[in-house]
C-alpha positions as CSV (number, residue, x, y, z in Angstrom):
1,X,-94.1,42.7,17.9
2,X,-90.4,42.5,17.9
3,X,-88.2,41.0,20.1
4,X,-84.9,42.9,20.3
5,X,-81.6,40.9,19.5
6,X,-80.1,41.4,22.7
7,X,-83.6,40.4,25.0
8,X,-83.3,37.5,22.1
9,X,-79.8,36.6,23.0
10,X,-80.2,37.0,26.9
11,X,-83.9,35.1,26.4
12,X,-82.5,31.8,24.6
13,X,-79.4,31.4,27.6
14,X,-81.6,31.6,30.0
15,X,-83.9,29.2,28.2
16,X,-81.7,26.2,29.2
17,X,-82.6,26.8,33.0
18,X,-86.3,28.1,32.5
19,X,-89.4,26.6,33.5
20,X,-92.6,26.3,30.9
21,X,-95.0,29.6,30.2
22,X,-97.6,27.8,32.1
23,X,-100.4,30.1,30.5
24,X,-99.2,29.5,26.9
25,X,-99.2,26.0,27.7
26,X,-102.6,25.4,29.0
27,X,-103.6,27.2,25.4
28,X,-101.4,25.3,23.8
29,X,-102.8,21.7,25.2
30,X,-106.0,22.7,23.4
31,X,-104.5,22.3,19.7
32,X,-102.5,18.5,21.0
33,X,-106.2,16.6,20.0
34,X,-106.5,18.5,17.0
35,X,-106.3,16.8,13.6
36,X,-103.7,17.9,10.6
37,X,-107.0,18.8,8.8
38,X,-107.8,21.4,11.6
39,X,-104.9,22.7,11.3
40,X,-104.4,23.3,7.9
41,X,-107.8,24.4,8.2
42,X,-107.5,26.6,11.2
43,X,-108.0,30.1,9.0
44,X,-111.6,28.9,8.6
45,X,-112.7,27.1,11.3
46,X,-113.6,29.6,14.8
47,X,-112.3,27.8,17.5
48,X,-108.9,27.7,15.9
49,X,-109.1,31.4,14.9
50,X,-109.8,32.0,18.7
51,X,-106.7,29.6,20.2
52,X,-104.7,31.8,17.2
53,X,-105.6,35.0,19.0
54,X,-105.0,33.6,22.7
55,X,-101.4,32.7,21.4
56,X,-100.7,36.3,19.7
57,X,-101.9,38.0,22.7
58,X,-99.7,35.8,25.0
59,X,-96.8,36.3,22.9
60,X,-97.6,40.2,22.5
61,X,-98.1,40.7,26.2
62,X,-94.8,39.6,27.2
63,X,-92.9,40.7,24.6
64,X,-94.5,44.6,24.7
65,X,-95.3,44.4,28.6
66,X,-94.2,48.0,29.6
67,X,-94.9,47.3,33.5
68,X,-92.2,45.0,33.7
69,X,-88.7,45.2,33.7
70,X,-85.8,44.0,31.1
71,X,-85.3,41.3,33.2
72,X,-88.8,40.1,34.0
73,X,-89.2,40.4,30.3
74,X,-86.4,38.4,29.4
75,X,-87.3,35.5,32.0
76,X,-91.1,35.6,30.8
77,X,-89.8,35.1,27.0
78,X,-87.4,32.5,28.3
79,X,-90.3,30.4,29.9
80,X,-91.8,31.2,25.8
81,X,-88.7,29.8,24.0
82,X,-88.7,26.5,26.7
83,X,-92.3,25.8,25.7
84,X,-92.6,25.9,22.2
85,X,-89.2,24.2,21.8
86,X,-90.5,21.3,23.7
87,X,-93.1,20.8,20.4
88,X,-90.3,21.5,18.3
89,X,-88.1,19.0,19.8
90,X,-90.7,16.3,20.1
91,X,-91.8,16.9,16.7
92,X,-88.8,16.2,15.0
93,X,-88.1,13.5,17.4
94,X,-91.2,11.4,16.8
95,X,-92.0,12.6,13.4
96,X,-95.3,14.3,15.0
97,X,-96.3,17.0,12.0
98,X,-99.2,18.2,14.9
99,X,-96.1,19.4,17.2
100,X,-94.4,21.2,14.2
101,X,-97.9,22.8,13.6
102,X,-98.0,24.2,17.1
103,X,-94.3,25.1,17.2
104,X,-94.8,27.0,14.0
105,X,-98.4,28.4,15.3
106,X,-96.4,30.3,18.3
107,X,-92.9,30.8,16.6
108,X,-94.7,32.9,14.0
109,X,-95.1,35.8,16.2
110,X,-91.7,35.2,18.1
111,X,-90.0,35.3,14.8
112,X,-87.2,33.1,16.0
113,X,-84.7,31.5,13.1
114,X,-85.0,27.2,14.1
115,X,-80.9,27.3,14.0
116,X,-81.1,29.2,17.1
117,X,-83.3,26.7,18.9
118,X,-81.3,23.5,18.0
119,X,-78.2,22.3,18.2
120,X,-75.9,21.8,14.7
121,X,-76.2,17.9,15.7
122,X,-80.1,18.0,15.6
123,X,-80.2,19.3,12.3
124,X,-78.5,15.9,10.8
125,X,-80.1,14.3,8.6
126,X,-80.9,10.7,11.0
127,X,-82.6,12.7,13.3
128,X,-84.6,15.6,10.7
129,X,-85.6,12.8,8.1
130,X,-88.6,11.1,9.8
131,X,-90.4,14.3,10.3
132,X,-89.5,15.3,6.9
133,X,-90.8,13.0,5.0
134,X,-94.4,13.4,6.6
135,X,-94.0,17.2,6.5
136,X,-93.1,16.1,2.2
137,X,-96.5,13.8,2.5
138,X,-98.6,16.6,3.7
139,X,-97.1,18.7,1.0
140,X,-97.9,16.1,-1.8
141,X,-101.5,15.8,-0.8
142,X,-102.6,19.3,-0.5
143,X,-103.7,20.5,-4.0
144,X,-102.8,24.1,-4.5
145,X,-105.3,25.6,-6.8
146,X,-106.0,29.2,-7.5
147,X,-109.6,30.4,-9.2
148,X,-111.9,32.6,-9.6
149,X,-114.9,33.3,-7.1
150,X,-118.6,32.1,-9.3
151,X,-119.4,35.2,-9.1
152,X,-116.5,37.0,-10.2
153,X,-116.2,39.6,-13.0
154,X,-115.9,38.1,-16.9
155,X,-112.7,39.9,-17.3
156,X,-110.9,37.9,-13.9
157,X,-112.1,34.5,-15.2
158,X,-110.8,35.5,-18.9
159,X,-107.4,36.1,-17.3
160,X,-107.3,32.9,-15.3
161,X,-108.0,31.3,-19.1
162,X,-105.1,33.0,-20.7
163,X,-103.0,32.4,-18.2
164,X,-103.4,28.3,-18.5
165,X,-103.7,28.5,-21.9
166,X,-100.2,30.7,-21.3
167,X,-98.5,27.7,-19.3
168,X,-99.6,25.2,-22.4
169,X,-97.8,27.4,-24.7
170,X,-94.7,27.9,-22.8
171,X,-95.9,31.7,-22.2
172,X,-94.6,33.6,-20.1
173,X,-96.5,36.8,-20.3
174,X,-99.9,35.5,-20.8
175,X,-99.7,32.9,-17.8
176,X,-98.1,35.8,-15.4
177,X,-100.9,38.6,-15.7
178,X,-103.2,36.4,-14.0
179,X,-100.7,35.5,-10.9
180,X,-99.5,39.2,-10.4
181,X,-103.4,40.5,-10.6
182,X,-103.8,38.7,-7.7
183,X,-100.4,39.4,-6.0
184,X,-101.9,43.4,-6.4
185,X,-105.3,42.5,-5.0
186,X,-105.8,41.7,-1.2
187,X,-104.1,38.9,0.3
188,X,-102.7,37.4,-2.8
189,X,-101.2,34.3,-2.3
190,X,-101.0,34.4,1.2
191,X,-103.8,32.3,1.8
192,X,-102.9,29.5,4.5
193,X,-99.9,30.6,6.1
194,X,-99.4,27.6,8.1
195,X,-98.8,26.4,5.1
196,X,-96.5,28.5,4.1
197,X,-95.0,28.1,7.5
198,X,-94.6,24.6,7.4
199,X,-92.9,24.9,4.1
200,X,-89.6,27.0,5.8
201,X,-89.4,24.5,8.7
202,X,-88.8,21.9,5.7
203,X,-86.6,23.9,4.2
204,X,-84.5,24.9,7.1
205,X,-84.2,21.5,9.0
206,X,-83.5,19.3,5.6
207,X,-82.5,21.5,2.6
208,X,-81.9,18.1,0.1
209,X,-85.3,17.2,0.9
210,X,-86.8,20.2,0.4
211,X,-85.2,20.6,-2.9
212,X,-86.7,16.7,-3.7
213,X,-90.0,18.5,-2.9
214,X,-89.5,21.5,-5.5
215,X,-88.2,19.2,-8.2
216,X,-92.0,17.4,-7.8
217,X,-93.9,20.7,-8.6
218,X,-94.9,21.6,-11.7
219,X,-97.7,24.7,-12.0
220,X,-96.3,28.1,-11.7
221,X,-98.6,29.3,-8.9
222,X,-97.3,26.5,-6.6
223,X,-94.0,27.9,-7.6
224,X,-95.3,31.2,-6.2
225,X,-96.4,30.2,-3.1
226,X,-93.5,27.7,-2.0
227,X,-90.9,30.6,-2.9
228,X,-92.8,34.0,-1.6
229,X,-92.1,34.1,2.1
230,X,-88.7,33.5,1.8
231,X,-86.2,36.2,2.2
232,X,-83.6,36.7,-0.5
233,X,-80.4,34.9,1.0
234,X,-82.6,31.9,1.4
235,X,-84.2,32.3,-2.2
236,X,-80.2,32.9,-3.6
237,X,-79.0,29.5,-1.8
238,X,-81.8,27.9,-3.7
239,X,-81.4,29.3,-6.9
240,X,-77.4,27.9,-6.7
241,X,-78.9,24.2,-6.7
242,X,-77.8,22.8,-10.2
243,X,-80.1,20.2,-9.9
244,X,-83.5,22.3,-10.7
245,X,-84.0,22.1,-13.9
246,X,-87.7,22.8,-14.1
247,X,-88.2,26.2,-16.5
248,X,-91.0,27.5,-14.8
249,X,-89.5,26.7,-11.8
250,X,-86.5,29.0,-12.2
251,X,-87.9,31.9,-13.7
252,X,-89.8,32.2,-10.3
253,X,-86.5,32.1,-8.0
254,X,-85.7,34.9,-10.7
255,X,-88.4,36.7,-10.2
256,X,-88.7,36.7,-6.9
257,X,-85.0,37.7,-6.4
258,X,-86.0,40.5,-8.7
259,X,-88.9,41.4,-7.1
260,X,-86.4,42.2,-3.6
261,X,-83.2,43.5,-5.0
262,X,-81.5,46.6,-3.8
263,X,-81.6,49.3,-6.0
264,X,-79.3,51.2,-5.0
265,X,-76.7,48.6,-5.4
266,X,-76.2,45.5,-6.9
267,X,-74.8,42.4,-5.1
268,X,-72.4,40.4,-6.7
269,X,-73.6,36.9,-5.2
270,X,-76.8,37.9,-6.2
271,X,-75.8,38.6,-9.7
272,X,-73.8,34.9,-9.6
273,X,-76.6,33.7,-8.7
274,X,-79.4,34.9,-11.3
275,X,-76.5,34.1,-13.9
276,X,-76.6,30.5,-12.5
277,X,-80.3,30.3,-13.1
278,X,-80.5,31.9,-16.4
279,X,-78.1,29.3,-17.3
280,X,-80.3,26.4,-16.0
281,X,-82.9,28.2,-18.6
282,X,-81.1,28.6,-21.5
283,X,-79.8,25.0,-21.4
284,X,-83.7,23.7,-21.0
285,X,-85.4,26.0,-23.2
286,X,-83.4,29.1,-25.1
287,X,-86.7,30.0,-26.5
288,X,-88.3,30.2,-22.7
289,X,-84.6,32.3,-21.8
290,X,-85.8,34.8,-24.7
291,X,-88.7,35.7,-22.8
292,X,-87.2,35.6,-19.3
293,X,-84.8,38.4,-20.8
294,X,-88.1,40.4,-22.3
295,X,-89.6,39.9,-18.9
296,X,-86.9,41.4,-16.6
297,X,-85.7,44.0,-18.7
298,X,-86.5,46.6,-16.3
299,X,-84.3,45.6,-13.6
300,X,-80.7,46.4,-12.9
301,X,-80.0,43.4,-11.0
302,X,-81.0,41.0,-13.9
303,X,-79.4,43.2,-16.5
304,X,-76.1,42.8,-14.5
305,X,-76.7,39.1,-14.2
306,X,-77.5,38.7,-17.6
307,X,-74.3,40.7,-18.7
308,X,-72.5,37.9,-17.1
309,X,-74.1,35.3,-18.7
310,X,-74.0,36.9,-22.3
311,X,-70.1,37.0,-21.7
312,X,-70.4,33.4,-21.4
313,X,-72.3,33.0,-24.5
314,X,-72.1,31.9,-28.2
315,X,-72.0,34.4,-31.0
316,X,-75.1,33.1,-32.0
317,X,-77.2,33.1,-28.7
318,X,-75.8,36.7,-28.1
319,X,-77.3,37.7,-31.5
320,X,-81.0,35.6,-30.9
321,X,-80.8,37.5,-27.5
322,X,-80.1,41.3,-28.7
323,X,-82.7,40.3,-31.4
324,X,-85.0,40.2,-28.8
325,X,-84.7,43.4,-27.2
326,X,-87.0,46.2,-27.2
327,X,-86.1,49.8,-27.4
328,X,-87.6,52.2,-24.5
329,X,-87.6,55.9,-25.3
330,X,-87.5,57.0,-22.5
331,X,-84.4,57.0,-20.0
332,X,-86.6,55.6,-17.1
333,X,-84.3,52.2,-18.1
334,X,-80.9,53.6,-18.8
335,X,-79.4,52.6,-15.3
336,X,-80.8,48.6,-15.8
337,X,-79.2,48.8,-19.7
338,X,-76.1,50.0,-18.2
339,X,-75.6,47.5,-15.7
340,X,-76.0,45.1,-18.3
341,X,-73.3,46.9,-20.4
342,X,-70.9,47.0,-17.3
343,X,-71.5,43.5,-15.9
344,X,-70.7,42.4,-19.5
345,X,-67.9,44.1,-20.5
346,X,-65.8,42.7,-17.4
347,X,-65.8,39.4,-18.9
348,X,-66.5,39.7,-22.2
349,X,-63.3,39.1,-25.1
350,X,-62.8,41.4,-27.7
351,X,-65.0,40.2,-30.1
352,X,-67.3,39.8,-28.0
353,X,-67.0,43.8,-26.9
354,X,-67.6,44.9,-30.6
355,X,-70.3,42.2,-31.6
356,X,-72.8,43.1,-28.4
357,X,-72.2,47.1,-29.5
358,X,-72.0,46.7,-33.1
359,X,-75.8,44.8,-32.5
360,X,-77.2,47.3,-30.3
361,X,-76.2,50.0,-32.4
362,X,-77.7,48.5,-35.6
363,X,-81.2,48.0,-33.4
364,X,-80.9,51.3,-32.6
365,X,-80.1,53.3,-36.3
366,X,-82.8,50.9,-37.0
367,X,-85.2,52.3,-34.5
368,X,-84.1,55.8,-35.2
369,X,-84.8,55.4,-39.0
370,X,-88.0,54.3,-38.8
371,X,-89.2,56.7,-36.9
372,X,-88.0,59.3,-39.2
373,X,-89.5,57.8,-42.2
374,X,-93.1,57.7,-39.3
375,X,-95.7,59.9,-40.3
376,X,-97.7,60.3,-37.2
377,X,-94.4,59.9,-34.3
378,X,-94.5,63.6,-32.8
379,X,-90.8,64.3,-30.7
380,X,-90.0,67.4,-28.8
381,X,-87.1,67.0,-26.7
382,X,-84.0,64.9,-26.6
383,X,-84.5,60.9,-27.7
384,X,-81.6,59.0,-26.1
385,X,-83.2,55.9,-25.4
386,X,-82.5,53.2,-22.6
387,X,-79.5,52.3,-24.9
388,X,-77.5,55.6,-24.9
389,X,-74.5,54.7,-23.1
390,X,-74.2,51.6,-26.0
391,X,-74.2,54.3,-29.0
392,X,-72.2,56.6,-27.7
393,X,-69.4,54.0,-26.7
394,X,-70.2,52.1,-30.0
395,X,-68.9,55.4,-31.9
396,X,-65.9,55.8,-29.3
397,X,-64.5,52.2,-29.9
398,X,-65.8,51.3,-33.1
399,X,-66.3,54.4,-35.0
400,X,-63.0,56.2,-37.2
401,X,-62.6,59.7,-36.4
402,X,-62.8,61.0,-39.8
403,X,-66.2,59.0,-39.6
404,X,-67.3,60.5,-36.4
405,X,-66.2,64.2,-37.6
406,X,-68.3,63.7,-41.1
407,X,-71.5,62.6,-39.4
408,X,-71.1,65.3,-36.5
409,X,-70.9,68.1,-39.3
410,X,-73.6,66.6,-40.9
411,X,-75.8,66.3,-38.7
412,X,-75.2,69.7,-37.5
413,X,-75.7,71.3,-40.9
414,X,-79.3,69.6,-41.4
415,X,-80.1,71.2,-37.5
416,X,-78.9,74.6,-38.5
417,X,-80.6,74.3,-42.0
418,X,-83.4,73.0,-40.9
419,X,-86.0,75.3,-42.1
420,X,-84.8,74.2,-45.5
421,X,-86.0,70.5,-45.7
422,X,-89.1,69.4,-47.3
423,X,-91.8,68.2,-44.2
424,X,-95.0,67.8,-44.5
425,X,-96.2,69.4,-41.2
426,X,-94.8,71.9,-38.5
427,X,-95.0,69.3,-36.2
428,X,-92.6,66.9,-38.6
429,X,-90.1,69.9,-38.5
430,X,-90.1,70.0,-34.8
431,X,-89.6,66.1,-34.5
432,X,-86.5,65.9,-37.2
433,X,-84.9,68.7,-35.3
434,X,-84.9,66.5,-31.8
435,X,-83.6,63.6,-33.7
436,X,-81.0,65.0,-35.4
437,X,-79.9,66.6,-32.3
438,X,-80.8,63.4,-30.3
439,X,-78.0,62.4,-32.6
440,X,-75.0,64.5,-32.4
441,X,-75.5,64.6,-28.6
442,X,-74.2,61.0,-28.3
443,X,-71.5,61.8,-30.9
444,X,-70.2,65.1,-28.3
445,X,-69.2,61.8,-26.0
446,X,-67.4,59.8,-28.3
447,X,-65.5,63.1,-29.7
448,X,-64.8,63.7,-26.4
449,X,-63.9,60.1,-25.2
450,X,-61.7,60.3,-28.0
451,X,-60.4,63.7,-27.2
452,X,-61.0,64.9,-30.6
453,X,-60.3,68.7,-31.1
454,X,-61.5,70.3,-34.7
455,X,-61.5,73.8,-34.9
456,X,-63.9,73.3,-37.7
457,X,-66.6,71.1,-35.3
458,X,-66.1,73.6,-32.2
459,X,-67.6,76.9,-34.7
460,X,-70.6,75.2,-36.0
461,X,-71.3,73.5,-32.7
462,X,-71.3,77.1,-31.4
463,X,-73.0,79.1,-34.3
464,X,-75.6,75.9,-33.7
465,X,-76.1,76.7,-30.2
466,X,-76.3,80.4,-30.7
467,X,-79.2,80.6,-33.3
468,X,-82.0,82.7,-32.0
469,X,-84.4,81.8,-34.2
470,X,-83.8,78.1,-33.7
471,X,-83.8,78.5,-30.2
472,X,-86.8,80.3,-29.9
473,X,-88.8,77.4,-32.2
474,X,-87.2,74.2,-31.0
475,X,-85.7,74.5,-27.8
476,X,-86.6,74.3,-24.3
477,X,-84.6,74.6,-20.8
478,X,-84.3,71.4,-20.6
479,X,-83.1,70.6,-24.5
480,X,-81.1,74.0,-23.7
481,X,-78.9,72.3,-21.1
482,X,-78.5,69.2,-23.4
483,X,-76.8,71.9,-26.4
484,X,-74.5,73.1,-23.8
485,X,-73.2,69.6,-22.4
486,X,-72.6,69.1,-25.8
487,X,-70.6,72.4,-26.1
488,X,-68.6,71.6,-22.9
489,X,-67.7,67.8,-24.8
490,X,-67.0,69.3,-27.7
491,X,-64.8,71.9,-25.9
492,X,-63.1,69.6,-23.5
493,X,-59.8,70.9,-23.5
494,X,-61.3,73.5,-21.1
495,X,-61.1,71.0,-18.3
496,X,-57.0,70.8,-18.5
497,X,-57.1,74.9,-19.0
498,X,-55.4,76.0,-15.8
């Protein structure tokens, strides 16, 4: 139930020299003696439910009615438009909240943005601030609390626990697990979307007053459900006010950002923007930033963003930060970490360049020689880790060539000798092989990178990758093709071979 932009465009000029929808009105004279209460209400209570349906099925029929034509349809959504902007109008106008209510109880299945009903001079502040201010009141005096049912399982009301016990300890993880449980189940927050309505109109007819009205909140889940009908461009012009401070506050504009980025591309307003907020964090609470970081580190669009901000960093918070970070084994991440890489080397000095690599790199060897010296870890294929593109430039930049030769033979020697180190199971055997390998893979980028060419490095790469036995032990298709892009680095003259 969609109203096209051009019926939309032809609707609202005709709109000036319409007559009312006299059906939609006569429903809409039934909700005029109504009480906020009902309204607010109006999910629960049957005759409202009822009046609800009347108005969908008004606004359905007109805007779907097959049997008439583009211009009939355009007139009968005209005569819509003229009726529900009378409320609208009168609303603001007399500070009526009941007018808004019906305005917002028909314009939620015509879908039409309030800039397009009102002129630029109604929007100003003198004449938007009466009915403001009691849309703020109602606001204030409806408590937003979110519980269990009586009668609901141990392990839901245990979450609900931790997750206030979470928001007294300034955790982030603990108080979350309860709100996205019940963003995955049912309706989640969702649950009076008049409400949620009435919150937009505040926003979109008196932004400074609907920021007043945020920097009032306190709980996280009210966070959620002020911020979770909003689309992103409205959620980004938001998250660029300087004056919300409140922690909990901005890690929800974050996450909700997050939650409807494109990922396929990152936006650079959008990355300005989450840069802006992590900012705001960091300047309440670097401890609460620690765990924002930890939170989002799936996602490219906050990587990016927080590439930005590290470039605007100290030393020191750069270092608490890295400190931080967790190591995933898997590549599922490697896009996120290198958007984070990119976004900060743009802005980032030279020092800067060499301390972020230089820490990653140590986390890494770190991670890498712990799990050799790990009885029970079990690897049989290629570890890069979400962090690949770090190590391998780490060595380009900041690794000598004589340095980067030594290791590469090195590690190429304890492969092809394999069979001769001490391990205490088959299993072991199998694993050091992968690592060692994992390894001198990243090192065929940097050799490359730095278009290295030793004769000496080129033979044992190839006797390495032309061991039957070996092969026939360690190596699968898919670790196959990894030897054999490490060949073709190794061997990159090749590419300027004519």
């Amino acid at each position: 139930m969609e109203i096209s932009d051009l019926t939309l465009t032809q609707a609202l000029a005709k709109s000036n020299s319409s007559s009312i929808h006299i059906e939609l009105k006569s429903v809409l004279q039934k909700l005029e003696s109504k009480t906020l209460e009902d309204f607010l209400n109006g999910e629960r209570e049957e005759e409202m439910r009822r009046i609800d349906n009347e108005i969908r099925n008004i606004v359905k029929t007109n805007i779907n009615h097959n049997h008439k034509s583009e211009s009939e349809k355009v007139d009968l959504i005209a005569q819509i438009i003229v009726t529900v902007t009378e409320y609208l109008r009168n609303g603001i106008s007399s500070g009526d909240v009941r007018s808004i209510l019906i305005f917002l109880g028909v314009n939620c299945y015509l879908q039409i943005e309030i800039e397009k009903l009102l002129s630029e001079k109604e929007f100003e502040d003198v004449y938007t601030k009466l009915v403001s201010e009691k849309v703020i009141e109602i606001l204030k005096s409806i408590k937003l609390e979110t519980k269990p049912l009586p009668d609901a399982p141990y392990h839901e009301k245990e979450m609900m626990s931790e997750s206030l016990d979470g928001f007294s300890e300034n955790n982030i993880a603990k108080t979350y697990r309860f709100i996205e449980a019940i963003e995955r189940g049912g309706r989640g927050f969702h649950f009076n979307f008049l409400l949620e309505h009435l919150i937009s109109f505040l926003y979109y007819v008196n932004f400074p007053l609907f920021i007043n009205t945020l920097s009032c909140l306190q709980n996280p889940t009210d966070f959620v459900f002020y911020f979770q009908s909003f689309k992103k461009e409205d959620l980004i012009k938001i998250s660029n006010e300087s004056s919300l401070s409140n922690k909990w506050l901005n890690f929800e504009i974050i996450r909700q950002i997050v939650e409807k980025e494109n990922k396929e591309n990152i936006d650079q307003l959008e990355v300005e923007a989450l840069k802006n907020v992590l900012y705001r964090i960091g300047l309440n609470d670097f401890a609460f930033l620690k765990q924002t970081v930890t939170y989002f580190q799936r996602s490219r669009l906050f990587n990016a963003s927080l590439g930005v901000f590290l470039a605007s960093a100290s030393n020191t918070q750069i270092e608490e930060i890295i400190s931080d970070f967790v190591i995933d084994k898997f590549l599922s991440n490697i896009q996120a970490r290198d958007a984070l890489r990119e976004y900060f080397v743009k802005f980032a000095s030279d020092e800067q360049f060499d301390l972020i690599h230089i820490l990653i790199f140590n986390k890494w060897k770190n991670y890498f020689e712990n799990i050799l010296t790990t009885d029970d870890f079990y690897q049989n294929n290629l570890l890069l880790t979400d962090f690949a593109n770090f190590i391998s430039n780490y060595h380009t930049h900041l690794t000598k060539d004589n340095d980067l030769l030594s290791e590469m033979e090195s590690l190429i020697d304890n492969i092809l000798f394999i069979d001769s180190q001490w391990t205490t199971s088959n299993s072991e055997q199998i694993t050091k092989f992968h690592l060692y390998h994992s390894e001198l893979f990243l090192f065929t980028f940097a050799y490359r990178n730095k278009r290295l060419n030793n004769s000496l490095i080129l033979t044992k790469y190839e006797k390495l990758i032309s061991h039957k036995i070996q092969l026939s032990r360690y190596v699968s298709d898919e670790t196959k093709n990894y030897l054999e892009q490490g060949k073709r680095n190794i061997d990159w003259t090749k590419e300027y071979e004519v």
